[in-house]
N, CA, C and O atoms as a CHARMM CRD file, in Angstrom:
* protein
*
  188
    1    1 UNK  N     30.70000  -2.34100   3.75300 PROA 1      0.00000
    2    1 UNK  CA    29.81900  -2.57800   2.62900 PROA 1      0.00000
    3    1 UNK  C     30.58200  -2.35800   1.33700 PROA 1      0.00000
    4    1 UNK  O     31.27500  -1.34500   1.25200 PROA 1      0.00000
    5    2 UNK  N     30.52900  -3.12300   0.42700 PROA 2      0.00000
    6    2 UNK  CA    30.89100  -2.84500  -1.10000 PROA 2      0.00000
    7    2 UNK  C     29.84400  -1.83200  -1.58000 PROA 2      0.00000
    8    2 UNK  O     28.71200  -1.45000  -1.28300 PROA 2      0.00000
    9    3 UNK  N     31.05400  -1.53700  -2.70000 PROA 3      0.00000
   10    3 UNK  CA    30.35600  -0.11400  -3.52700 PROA 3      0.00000
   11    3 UNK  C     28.94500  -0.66500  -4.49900 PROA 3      0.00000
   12    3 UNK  O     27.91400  -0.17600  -4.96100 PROA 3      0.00000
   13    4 UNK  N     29.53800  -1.78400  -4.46600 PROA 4      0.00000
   14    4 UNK  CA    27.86500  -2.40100  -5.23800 PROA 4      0.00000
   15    4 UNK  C     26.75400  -2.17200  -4.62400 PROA 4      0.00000
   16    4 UNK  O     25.85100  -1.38700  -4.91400 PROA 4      0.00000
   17    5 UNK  N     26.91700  -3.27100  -3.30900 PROA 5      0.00000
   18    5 UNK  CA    25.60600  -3.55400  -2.21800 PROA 5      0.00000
   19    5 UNK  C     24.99200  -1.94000  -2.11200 PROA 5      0.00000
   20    5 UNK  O     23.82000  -1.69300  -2.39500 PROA 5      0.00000
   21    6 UNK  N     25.87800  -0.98000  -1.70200 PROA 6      0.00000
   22    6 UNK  CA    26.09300   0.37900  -1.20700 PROA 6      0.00000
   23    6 UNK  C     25.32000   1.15400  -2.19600 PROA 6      0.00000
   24    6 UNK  O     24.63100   2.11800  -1.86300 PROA 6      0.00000
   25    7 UNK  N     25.46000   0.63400  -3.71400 PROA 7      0.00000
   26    7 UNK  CA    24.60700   1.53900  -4.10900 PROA 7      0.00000
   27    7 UNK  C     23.30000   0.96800  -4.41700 PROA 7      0.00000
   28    7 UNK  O     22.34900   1.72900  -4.59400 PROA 7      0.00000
   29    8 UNK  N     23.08400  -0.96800  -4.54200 PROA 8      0.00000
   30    8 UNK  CA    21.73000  -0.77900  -4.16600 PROA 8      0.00000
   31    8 UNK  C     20.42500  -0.55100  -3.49600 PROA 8      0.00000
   32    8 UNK  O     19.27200  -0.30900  -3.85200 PROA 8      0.00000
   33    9 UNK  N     21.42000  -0.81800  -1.77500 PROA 9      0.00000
   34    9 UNK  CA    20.42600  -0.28200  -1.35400 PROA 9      0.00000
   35    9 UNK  C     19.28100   0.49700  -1.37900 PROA 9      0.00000
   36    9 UNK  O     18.17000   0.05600  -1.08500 PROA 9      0.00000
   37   10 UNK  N     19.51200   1.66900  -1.72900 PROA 10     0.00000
   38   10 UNK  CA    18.36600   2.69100  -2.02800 PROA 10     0.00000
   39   10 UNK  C     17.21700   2.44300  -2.81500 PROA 10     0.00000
   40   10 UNK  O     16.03600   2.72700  -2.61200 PROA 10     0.00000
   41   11 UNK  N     17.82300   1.81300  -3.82700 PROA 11     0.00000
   42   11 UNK  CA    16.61500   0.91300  -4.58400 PROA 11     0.00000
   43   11 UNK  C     16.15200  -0.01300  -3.88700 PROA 11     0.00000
   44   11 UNK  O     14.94100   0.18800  -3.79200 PROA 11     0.00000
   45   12 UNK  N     16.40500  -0.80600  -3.41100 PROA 12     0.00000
   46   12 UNK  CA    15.86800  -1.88400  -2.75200 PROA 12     0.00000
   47   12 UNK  C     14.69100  -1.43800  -1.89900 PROA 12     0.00000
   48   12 UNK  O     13.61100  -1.99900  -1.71000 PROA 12     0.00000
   49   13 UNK  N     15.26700  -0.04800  -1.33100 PROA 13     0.00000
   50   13 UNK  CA    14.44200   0.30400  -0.37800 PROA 13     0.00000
   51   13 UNK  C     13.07500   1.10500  -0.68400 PROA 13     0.00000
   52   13 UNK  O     12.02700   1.23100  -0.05200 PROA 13     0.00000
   53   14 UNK  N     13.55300   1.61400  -1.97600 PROA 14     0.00000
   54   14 UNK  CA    12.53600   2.15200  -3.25000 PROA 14     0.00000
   55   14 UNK  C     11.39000   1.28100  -3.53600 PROA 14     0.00000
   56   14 UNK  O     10.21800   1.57200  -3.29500 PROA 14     0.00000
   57   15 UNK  N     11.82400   0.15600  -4.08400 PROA 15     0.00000
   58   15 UNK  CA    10.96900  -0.71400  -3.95000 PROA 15     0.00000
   59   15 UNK  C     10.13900  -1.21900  -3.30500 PROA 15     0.00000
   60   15 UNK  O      8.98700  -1.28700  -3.73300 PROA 15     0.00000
   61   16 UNK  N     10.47100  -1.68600  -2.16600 PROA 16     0.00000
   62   16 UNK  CA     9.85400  -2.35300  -1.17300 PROA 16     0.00000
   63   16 UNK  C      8.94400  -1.28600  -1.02100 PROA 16     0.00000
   64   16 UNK  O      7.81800  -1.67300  -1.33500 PROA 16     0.00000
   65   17 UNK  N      8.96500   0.04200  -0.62700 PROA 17     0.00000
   66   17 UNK  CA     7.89100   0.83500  -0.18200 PROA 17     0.00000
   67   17 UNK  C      7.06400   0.90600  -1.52600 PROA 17     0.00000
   68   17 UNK  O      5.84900   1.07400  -1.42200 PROA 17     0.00000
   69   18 UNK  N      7.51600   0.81500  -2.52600 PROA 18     0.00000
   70   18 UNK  CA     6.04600   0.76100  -3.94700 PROA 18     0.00000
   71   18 UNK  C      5.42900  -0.45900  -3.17700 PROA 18     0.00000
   72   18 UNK  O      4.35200  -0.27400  -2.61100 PROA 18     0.00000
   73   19 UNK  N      5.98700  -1.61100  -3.11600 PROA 19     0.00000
   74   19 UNK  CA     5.31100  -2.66200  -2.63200 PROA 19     0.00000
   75   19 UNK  C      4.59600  -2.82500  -1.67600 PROA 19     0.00000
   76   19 UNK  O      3.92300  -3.83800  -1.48300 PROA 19     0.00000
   77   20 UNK  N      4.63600  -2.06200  -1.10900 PROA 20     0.00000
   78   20 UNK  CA     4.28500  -1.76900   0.28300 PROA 20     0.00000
   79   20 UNK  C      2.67400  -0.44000  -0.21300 PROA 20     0.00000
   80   20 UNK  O      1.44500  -0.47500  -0.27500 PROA 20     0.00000
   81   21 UNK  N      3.20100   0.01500  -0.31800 PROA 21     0.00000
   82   21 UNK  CA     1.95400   1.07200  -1.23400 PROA 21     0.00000
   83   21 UNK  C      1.22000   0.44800  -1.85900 PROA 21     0.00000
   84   21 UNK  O      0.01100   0.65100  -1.74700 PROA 21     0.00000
   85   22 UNK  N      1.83500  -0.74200  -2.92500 PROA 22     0.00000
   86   22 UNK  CA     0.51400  -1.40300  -3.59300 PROA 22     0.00000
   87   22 UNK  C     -0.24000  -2.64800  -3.05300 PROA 22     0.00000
   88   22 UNK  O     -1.28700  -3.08000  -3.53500 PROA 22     0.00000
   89   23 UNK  N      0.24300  -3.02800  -2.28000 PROA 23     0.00000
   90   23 UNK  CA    -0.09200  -3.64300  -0.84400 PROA 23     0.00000
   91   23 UNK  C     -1.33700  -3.30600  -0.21700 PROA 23     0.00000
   92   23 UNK  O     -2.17700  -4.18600  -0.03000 PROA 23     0.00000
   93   24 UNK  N     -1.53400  -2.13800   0.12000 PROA 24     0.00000
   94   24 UNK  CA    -2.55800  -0.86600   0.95900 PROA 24     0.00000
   95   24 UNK  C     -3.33700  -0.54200  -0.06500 PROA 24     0.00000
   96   24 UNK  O     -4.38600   0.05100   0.19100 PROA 24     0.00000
   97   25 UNK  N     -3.08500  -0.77700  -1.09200 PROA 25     0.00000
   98   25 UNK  CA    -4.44000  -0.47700  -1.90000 PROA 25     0.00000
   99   25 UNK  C     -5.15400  -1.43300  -2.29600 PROA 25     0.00000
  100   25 UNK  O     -6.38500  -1.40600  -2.28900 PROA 25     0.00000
  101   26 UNK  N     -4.47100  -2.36200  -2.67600 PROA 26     0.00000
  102   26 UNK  CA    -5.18200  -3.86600  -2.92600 PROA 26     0.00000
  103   26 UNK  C     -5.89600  -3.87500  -1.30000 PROA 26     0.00000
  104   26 UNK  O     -7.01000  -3.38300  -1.47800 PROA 26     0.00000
  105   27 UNK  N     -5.80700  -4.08000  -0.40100 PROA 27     0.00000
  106   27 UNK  CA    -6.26500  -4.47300   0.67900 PROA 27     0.00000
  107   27 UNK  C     -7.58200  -3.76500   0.84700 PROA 27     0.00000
  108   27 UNK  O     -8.67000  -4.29600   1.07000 PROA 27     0.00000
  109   28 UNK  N     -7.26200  -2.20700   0.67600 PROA 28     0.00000
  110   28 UNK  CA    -8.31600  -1.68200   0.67700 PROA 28     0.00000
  111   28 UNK  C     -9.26200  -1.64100  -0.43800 PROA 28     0.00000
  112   28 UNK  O    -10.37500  -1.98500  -0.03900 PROA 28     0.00000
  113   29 UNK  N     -9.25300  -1.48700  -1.09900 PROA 29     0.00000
  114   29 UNK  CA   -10.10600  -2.55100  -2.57700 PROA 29     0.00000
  115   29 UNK  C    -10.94100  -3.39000  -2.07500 PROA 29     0.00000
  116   29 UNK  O    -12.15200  -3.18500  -2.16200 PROA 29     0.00000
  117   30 UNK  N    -10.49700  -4.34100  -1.54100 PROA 30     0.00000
  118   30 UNK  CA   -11.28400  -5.30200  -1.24100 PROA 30     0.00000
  119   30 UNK  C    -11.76500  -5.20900   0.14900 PROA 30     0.00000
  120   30 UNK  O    -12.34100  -6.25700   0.44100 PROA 30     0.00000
  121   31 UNK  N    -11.75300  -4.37000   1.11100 PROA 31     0.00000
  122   31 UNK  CA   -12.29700  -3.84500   2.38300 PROA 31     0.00000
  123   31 UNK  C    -13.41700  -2.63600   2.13700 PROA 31     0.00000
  124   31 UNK  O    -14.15600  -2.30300   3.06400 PROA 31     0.00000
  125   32 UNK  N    -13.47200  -2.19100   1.21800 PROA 32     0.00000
  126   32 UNK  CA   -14.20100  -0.79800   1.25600 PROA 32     0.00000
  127   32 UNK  C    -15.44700  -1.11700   1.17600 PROA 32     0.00000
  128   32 UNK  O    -16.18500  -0.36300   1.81000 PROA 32     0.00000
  129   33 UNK  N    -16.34600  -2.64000   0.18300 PROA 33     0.00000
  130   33 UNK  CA   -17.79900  -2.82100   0.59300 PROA 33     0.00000
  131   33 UNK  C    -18.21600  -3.18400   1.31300 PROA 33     0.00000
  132   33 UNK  O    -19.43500  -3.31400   1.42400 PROA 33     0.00000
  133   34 UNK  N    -17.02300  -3.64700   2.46500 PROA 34     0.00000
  134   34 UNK  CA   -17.46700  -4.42300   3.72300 PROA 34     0.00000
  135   34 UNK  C    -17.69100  -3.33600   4.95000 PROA 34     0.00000
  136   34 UNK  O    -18.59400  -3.33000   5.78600 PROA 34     0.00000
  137   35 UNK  N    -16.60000  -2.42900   4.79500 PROA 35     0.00000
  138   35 UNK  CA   -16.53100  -1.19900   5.76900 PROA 35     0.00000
  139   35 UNK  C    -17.64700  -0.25900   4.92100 PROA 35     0.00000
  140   35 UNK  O    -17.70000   0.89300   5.35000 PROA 35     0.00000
  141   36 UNK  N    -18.47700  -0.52900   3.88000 PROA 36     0.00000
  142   36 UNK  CA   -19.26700   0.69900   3.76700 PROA 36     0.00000
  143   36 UNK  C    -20.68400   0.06200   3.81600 PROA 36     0.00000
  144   36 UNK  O    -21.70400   0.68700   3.52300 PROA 36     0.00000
  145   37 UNK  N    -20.65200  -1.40100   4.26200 PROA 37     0.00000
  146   37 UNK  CA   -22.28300  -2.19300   4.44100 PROA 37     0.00000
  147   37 UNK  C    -22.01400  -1.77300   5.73800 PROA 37     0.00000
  148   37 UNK  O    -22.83900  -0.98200   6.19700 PROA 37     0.00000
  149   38 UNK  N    -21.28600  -2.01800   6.29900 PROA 38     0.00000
  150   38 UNK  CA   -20.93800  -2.65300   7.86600 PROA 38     0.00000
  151   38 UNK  C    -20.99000  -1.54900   9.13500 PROA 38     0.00000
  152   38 UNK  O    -21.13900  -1.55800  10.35700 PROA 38     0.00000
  153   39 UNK  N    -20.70400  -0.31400   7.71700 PROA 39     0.00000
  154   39 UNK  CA   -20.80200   1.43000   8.49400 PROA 39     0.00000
  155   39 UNK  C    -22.48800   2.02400   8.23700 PROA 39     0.00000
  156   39 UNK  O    -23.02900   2.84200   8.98200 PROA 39     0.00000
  157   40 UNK  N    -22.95200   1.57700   7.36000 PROA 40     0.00000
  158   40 UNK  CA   -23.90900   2.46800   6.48800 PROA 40     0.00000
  159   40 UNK  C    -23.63500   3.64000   5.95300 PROA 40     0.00000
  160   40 UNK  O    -24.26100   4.66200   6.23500 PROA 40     0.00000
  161   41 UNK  N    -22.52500   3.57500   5.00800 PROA 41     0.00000
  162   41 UNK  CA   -22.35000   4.90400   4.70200 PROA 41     0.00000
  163   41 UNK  C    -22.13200   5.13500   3.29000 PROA 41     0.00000
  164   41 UNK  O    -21.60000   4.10500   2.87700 PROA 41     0.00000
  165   42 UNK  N    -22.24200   5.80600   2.51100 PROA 42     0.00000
  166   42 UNK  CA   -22.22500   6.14400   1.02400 PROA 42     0.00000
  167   42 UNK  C    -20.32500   6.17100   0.71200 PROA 42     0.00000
  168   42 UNK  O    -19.37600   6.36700   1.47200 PROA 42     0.00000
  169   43 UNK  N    -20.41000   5.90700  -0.59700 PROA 43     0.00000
  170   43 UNK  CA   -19.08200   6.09000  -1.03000 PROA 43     0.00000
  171   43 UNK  C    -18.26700   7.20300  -0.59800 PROA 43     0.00000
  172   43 UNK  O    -17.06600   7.09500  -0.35200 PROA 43     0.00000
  173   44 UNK  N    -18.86900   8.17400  -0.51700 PROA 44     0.00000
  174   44 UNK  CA   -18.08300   9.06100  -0.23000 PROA 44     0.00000
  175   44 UNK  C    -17.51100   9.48200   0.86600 PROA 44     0.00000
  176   44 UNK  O    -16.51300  10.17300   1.07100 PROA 44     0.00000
  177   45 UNK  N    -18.49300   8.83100   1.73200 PROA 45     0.00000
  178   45 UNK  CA   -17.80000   8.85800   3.31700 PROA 45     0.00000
  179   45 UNK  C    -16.71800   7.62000   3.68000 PROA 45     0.00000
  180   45 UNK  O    -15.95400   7.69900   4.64200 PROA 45     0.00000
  181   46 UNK  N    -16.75300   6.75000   2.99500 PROA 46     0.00000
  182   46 UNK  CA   -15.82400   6.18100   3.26600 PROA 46     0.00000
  183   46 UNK  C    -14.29500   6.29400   2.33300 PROA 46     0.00000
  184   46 UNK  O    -13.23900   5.69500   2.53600 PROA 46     0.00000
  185   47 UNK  N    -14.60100   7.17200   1.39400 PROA 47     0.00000
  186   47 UNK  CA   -12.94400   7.65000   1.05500 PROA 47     0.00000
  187   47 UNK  C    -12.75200   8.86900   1.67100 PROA 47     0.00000
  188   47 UNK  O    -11.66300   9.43700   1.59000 PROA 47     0.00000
C-alpha cells in the first residue's frame, strides 16, 4: 500500500460508518408510524 492510500483509509472507513448511521435513522423515521399503528403502542414504547 502507498503512504497515501494508507493514510486514507481510516477516513474512508470513518465515513462510511456516519453513512451507515445516517442510513438507520432515516429508515427508522420513516418505520416508526407503521411499527407503532401496526404494534398499538404509544411513542414511547416504541423508542
Amino acid at each position: 500500500m502507498t503512504g497515501r492510500l494508507r493514510r486514507s483509509v481510516p477516513h474512508l472507513v470513518s465515513v462510511a460508518g456516519a453513512v451507515i448511521v445516517a442510513l438507520d435513522g432515516a429508515v427508522l423515521l420513516v418505520a416508526q408510524p407503521s411499527l407503532q399503528r401496526s404494534l398499538d403502542a404509544s411513542p414511547a414504547q416504541i423508542q
